[in-house]
C-alpha positions in Angstrom: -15.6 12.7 89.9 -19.5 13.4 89.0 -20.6 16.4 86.8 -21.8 19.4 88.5 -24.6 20.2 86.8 -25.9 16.7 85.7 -24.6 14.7 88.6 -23.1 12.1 86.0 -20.1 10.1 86.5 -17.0 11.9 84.7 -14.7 9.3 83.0 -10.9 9.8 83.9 -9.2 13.0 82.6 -12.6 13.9 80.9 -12.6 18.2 79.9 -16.8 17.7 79.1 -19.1 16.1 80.6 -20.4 12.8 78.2 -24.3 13.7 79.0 -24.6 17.2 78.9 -21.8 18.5 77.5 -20.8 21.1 80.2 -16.8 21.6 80.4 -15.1 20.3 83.5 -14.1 23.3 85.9 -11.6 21.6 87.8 -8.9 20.4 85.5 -6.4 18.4 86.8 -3.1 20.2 87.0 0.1 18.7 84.7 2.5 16.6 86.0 5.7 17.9 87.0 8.2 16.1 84.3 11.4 13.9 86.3 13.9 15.3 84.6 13.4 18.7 82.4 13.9 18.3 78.9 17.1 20.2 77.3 16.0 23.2 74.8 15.4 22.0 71.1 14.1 25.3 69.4 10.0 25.9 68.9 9.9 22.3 68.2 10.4 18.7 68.9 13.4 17.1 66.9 12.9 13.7 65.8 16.1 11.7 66.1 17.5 9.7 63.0 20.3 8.5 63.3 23.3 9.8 61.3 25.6 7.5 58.9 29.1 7.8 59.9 31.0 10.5 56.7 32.4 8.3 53.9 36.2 8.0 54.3 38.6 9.2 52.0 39.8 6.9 49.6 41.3 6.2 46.2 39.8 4.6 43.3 41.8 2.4 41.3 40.3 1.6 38.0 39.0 -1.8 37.5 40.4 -4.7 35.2 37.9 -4.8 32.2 35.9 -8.5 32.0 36.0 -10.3 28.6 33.2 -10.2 26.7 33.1 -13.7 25.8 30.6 -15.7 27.3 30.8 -19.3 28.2 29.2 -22.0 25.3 27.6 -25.1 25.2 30.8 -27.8 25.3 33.5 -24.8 26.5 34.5 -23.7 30.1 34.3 -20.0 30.7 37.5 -18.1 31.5 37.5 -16.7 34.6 39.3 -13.9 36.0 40.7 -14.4 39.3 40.0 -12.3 42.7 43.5 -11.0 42.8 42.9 -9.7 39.3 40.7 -7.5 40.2 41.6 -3.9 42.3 40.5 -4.0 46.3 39.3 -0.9 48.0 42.6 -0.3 50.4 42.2 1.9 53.8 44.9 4.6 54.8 45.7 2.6 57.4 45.9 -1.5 56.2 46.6 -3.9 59.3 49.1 -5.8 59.2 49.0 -9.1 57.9 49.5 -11.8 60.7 52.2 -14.6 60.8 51.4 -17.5 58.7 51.3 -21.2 60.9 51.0 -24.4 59.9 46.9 -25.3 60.0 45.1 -27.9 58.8 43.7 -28.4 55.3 41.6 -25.4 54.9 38.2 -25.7 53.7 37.5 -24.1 50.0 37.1 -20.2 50.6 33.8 -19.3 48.6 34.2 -15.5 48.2 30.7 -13.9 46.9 31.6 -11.9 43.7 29.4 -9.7 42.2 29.7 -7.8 38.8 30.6 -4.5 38.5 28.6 -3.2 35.7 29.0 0.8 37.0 32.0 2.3 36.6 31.8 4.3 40.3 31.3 0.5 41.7 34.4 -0.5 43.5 35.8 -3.4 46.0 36.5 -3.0 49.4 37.9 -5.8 51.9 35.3 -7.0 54.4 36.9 -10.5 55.6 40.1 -11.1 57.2 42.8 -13.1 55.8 43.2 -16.8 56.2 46.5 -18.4 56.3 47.9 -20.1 53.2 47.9 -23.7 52.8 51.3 -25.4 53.3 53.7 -25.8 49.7 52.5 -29.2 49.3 49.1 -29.0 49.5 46.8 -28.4 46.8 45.9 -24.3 46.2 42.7 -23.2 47.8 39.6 -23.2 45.3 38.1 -20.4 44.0 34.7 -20.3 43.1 32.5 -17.1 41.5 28.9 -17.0 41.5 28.2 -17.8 37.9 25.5 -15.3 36.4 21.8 -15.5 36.6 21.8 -16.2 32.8 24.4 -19.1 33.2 22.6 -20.7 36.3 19.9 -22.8 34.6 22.6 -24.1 32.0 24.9 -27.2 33.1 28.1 -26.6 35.3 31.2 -27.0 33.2 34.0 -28.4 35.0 37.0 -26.0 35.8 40.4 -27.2 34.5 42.5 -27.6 37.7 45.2 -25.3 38.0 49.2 -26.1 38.0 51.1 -25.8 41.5 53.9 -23.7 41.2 56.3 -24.2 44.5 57.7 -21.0 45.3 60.6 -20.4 48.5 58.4 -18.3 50.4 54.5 -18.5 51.3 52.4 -15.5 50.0 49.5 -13.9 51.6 45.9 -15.4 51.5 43.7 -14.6 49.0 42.0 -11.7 50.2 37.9 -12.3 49.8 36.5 -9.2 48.2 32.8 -8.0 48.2 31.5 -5.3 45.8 30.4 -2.2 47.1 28.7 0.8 45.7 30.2 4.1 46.8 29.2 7.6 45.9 30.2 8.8 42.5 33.8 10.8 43.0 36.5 11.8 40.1 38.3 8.9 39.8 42.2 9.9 40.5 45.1 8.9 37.7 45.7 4.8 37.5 48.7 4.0 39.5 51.6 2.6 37.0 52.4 -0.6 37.1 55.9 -1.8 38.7 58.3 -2.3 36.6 59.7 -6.2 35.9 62.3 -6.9 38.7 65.8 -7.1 37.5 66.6 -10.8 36.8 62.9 -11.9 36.4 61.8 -13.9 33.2 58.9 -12.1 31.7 58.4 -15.4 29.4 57.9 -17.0 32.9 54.7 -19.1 33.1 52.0 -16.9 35.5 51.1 -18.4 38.4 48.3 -21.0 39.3 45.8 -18.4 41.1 46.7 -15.5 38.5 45.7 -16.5 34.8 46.7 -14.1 32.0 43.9 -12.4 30.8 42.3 -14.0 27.5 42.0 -12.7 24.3 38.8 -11.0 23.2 36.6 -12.9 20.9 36.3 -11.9 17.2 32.5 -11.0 17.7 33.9 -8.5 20.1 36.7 -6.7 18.3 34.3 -6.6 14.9 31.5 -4.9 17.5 34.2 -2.4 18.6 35.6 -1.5 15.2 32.1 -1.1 13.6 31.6 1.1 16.9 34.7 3.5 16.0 33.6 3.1 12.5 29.7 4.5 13.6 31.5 6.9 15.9 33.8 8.7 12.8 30.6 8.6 10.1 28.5 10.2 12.9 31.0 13.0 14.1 31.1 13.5 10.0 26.9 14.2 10.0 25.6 17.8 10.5 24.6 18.4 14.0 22.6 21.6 13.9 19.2 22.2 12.2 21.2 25.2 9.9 23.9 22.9 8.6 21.1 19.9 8.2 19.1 22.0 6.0 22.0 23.5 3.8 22.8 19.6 3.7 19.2 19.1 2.2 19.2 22.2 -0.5 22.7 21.1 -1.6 21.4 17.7 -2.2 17.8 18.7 -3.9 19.8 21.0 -5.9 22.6 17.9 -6.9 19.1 15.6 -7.9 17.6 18.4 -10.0 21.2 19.0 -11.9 21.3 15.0 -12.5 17.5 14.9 -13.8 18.1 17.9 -15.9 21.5 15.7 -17.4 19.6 13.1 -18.2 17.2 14.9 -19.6 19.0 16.9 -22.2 21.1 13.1 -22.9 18.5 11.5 -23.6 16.8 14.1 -25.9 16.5 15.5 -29.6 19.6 17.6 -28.9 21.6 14.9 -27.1 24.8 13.7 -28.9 23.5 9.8 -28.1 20.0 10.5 -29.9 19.2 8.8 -33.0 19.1 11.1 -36.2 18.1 8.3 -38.4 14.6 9.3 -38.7 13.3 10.9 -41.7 9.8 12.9 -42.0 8.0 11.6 -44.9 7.4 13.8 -47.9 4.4 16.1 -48.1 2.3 15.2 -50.8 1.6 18.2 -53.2 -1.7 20.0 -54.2 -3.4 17.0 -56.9 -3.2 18.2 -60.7 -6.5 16.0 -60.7 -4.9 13.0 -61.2 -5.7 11.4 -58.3 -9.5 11.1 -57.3 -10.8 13.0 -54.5 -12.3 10.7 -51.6 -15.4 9.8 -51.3 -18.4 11.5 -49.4 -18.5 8.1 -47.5 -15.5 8.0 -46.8 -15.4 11.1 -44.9 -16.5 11.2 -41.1 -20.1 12.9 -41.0 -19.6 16.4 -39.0 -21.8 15.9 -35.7 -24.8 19.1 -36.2 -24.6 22.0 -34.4 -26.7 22.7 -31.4 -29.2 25.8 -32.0 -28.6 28.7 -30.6 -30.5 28.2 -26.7 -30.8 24.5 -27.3 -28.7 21.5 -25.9 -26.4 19.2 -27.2 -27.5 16.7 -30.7 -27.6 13.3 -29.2 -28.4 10.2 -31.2 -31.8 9.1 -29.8 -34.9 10.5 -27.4 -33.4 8.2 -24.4 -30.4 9.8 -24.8 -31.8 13.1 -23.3 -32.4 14.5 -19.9 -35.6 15.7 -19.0 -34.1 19.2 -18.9 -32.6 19.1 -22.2 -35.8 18.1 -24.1 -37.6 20.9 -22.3 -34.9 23.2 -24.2 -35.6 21.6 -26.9 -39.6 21.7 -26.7 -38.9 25.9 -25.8 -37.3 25.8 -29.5 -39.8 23.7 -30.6 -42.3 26.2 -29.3 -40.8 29.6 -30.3 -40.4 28.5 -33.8 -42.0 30.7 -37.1 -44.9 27.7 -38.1 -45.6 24.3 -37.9 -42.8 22.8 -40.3 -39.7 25.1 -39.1 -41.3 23.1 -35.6 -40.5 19.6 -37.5 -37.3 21.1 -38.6 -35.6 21.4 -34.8 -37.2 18.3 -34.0 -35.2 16.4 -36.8 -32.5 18.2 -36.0 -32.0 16.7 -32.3 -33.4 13.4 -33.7 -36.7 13.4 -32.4 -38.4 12.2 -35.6 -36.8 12.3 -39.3 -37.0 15.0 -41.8 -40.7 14.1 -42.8 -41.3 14.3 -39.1 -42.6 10.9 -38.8 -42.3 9.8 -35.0 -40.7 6.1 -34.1 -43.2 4.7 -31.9 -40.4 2.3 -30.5 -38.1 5.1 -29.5 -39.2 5.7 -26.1 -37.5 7.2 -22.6 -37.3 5.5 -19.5 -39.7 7.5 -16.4 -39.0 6.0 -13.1 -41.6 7.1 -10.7 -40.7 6.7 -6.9 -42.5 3.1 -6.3 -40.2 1.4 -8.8 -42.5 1.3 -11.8 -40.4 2.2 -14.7 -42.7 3.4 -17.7 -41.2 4.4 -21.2 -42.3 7.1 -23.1 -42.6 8.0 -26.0 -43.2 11.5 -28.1 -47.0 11.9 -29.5 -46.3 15.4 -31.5 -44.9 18.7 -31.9 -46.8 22.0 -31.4 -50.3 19.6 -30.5 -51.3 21.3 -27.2 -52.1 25.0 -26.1 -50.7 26.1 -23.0 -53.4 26.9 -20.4 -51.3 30.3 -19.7 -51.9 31.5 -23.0 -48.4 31.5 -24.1 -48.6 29.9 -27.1 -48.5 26.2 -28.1 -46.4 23.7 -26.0 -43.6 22.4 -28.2 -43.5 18.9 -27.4 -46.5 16.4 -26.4 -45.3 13.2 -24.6 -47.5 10.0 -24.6 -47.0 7.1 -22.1 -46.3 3.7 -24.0 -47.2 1.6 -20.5 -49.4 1.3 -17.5 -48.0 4.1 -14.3 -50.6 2.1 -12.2 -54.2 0.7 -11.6 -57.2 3.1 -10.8 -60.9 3.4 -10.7 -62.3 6.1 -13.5 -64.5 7.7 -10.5 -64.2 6.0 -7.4 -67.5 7.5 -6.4 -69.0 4.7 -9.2 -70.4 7.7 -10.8 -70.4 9.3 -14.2 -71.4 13.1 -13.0 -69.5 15.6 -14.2 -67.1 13.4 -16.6 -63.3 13.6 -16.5 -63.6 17.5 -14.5 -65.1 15.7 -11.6 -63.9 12.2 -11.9 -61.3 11.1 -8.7 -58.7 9.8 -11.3 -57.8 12.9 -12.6 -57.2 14.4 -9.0 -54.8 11.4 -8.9 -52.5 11.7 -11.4 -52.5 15.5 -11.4 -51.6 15.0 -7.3 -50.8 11.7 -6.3 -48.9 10.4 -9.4 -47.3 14.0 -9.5 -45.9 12.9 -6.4 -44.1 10.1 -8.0 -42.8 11.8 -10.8 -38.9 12.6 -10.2 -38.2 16.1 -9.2 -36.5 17.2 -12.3 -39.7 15.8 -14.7 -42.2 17.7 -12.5 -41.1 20.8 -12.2 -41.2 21.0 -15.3 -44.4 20.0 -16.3 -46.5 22.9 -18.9 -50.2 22.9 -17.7 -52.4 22.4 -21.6 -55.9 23.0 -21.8 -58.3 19.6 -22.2 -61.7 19.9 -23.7 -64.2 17.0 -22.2 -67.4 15.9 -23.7 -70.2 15.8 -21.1 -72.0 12.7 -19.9 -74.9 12.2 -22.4 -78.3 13.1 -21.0 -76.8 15.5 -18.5 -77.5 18.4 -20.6 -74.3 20.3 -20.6 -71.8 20.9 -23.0 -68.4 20.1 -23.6 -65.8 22.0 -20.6 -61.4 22.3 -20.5 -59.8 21.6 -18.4 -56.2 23.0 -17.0 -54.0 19.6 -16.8 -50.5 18.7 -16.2 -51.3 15.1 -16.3 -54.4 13.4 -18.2 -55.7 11.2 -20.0 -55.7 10.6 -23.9 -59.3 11.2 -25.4 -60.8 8.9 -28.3 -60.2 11.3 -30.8 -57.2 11.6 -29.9 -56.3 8.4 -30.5 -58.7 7.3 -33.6 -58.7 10.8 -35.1 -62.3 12.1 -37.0 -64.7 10.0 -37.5 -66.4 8.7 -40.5 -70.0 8.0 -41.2 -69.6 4.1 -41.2 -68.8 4.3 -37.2 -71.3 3.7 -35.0 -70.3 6.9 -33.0 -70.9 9.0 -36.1 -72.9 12.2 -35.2 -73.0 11.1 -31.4 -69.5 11.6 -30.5 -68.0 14.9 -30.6 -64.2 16.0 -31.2 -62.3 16.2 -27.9 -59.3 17.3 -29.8 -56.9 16.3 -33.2 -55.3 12.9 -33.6 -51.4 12.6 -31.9 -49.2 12.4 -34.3 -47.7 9.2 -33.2 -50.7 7.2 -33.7 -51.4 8.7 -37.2 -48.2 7.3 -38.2 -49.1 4.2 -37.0 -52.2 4.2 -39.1 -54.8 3.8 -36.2 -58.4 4.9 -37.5 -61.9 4.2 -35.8 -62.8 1.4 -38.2 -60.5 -1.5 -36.8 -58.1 -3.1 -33.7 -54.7 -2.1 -34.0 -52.2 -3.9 -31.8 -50.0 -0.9 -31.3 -52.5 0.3 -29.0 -52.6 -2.2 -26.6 -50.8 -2.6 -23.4 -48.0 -5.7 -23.5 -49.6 -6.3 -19.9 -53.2 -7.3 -21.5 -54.9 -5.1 -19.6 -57.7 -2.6 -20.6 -56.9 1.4 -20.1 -58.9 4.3 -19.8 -59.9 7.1 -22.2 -60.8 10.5 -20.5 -64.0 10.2 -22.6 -67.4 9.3 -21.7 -69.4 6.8 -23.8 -71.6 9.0 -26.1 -74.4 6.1 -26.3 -74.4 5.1 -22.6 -74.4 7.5 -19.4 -73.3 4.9 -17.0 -69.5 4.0 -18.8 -66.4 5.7 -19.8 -64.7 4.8 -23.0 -61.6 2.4 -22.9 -58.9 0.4 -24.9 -59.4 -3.2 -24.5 -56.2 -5.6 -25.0 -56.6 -6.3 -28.4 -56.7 -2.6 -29.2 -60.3 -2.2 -30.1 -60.6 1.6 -29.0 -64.2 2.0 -28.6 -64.7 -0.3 -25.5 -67.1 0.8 -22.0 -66.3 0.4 -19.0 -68.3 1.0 -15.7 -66.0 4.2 -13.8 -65.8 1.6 -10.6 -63.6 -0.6 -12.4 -60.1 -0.5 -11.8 -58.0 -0.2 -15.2 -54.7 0.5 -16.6 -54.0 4.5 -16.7 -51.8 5.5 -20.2 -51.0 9.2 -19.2 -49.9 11.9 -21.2 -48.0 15.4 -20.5 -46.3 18.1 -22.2 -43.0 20.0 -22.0 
């Protein structure tokens, strides 16, 4: 069959054409079915097949299987087939006439264990005839456990032939089955001893008597009924749990609360044997009052606004000496200044400095540098709010710089690149607590001989210490006399450690043996900047170029 509009070949039972897609006009009509199907509804039925309904039976209960397990060196007891209950139909065949057969061969039934209580036996092979009075009785063998079939087989003690006047029935070969859970109906009661029969007669060879249970087992089941009793004695519900739980917190709290009061002052057990020792009356002078040494020194009050009196300078914070240097400040004169300082240890009551007591300042690149205090009430704050109260001297080197790095001595310390340093750079390194809190004193600077000017200030946090500052005035034996003017008093650190102009001191120079710079220009020589050489000679000159030690100083 071709398309109609393409002319192409139409495969069999094709409803489009393949090539161009146009839908086949002529459809083949269906096939008229051989035999008409019978109504099933709006839709086909699928057929499963149906399991027949379960019969109606009666469930007998089970005989219970002894715990005890077989050990190493002991044959497991067994329980025989007939033991257990068989599934029994409403309408049981008859048994058929016993004849005389050959030996039989052993009858292996398959047993399987019941674990379920709804599991129950039902008879699935026929009955063999019995072997004849004189032969031995069949063997009956049970499928030993999955747990006992890696361990060695035990032999089975054979069991005694009891000859009886009539054959019985075969051993009926019973196969568990699982049925559907139903109410099991009442146990049948068991018949009654026949009249005339010996109950003290030995059971027969097929049908043992049922062992004993171990002693593992009957300790299991009485600590069972034992668990059972304590646990129908516990509170079940959350309400009676928690009265449970008061009762006992409040028992514990009575029983500490006994102990308690039995072990204490009031208790009947507590020992009364002490006895407080006499208070000695008011002295008639006849015993000697102690001495003033031997009394423990009262610690001195803090000032009003000030911190706490520690032992030493290091023993401060940086915030607690700039309390200390606002007291310092505020006070009526000069001496009542001295007085707070030797209060909080600063210097002694003479207000003569320790050169040697010195604080720690860690800058950010590791250098630690101590310093020390140079004097009280020294500078004048550049916002004109009086004197700053304490003046702090470095006793170490906070780094290695040029004077100017320009090589140039124009302009002195005002224009000079190391005092942008230390009052920017350096600042930087200063911790955060110490810099912020920093007083900005005014420095007067001698100009750079020859230049014409006159001496300027200056407005620094940081600087550098001056020669007078360090040497104090000069006399007219110095070589500096009349050429040299006054940049500003002595420290009083370095007047009590008795440095003049006139000699070396070694209490001036840096353990490091380096040389340091003075902010001052040489008075005699345009082209150097006064220094401290390392065997303290003061009055050294230095080219700015060079790269020495910087001693700073700052105020509080």
């Amino acid at each position: 069959m071709k398309c109609k509009k393409c002319g192409e070949e139409l495969p069999e039972r094709a409803r489009f054409c393949p090539a161009c897609g146009t839908p086949v006009e002529e459809v083949p009509a269906p096939k008229k079915l051989e035999k008409p199907l019978e109504p099933m509804g709006f839709g086909a039925v699928p057929l499963v097949p149906i399991a027949p309904p379960p019969r109606a039976t009666r469930i007998t209960p089970r005989v219970p299987r002894p715990y005890g397990a077989a050990r190493a060196g002991h044959a497991s007891t067994r329980i025989p087939l007939s033991a257990y209950p068989t599934f029994k139909s409403e309408t049981p065949e008859p048994a058929p006439e016993p004849k005389p057969t050959p030996e039989p061969e052993a009858v292996e039934p398959e047993v399987r264990e019941v674990r379920e209580p709804e599991v129950v036996e039902t008879p699935v092979a026929e009955p063999e005839p019995q072997a004849e009075k004189d032969d031995e009785p069949e063997a009956v063998v049970e499928e030993a456990p999955e747990a006992e079939k890696d361990e060695a087989p035990v032999a089975e003690p054979e069991p005694e032939v009891v000859e009886e006047p009539e054959p019985e029935p075969a051993l009926e070969a019973t196969q568990a089955m699982v049925v559907e859970p139903e109410q099991p109906s009442e146990p049948e009661a068991e018949p009654a001893d026949e009249p005339g029969t010996d109950s003290a007669a030995p059971a027969p060879a097929d049908e043992p008597s049922e062992p004993e249970p171990a002693l593992g087992d009957r300790a299991r089941g009485a600590l069972g009924s034992v668990a059972d009793r304590v646990r129908a004695l516990l509170p079940q519900s959350t309400e009676q749990r928690a009265l449970v739980g008061v009762v006992a917190l409040a028992a514990v709290a009575a029983i500490a609360f006994l102990v308690y009061v039995s072990v204490g002052w009031f208790s009947p057990f507590a020992d009364r044997s002490y006895v407080a020792p006499e208070v000695q009356p008011p002295s008639d002078g006849s015993i000697a009052p102690l001495e003033a040494d031997d009394q423990e020194e009262e610690a001195p009050l803090a000032i009003e606004g000030g911190p706490e009196v520690r032992s030493a300078l290091a023993d401060y914070s940086w915030t607690e000496l700039s309390q200390i240097s606002a007291l310092i400040c505020a006070a009526e004169s000069d001496e009542a200044g001295v007085e707070i300082a030797a209060h909080y240890n600063l210097c002694d009551e003479a207000g003569t400095i320790d050169a040697e007591s010195t604080k720690s300042l860690d800058l950010a690149d590791g250098t630690s540098v101590p310093i020390a205090v140079a004097g009280f009430r020294h500078d004048t704050r550049s916002d004109g709010s009086g004197l700053a109260g304490i003046s702090f001297v470095a006793r170490g080197s906070v780094g290695s710089q040029p004077m100017n790095a320009l090589a140039q001595t124009a302009g002195g310390w005002e224009a000079s690149t190391l005092r942008a340093w230390v009052n920017e750079g350096l600042l930087a390194q200063l911790p955060a607590e110490l810099a912020d809190l920093l007083v900005a004193v005014d420095k007067t600077n001698n100009p750079v001989p020859g230049s014409g000017g006159g001496q300027t200030v200056t407005s620094d946090r940081v600087w550098l210490l001056a020669y007078s500052e360090i040497v104090g005035e000069l006399g007219e034996g110095s070589w500096l006399y009349g050429a040299y003017q006054s940049e500003g008093a002595q420290y009083k650190i370095f007047s009590d450690l008795g440095v003049t102009w006139g000699e070396s001191f070694a209490q001036v120079a840096l353990p490091s043996g380096e040389y340091w710079w003075e902010r001052s220009p040489s008075p005699n020589n345009s082209a150097w900047f006064m220094c401290v050489s390392p065997a303290g000679e003061t009055s050294f000159g230095h080219r700015p170029a060079t790269a020495n030690a910087v001693v700073i100083g700052f105020c509080l």
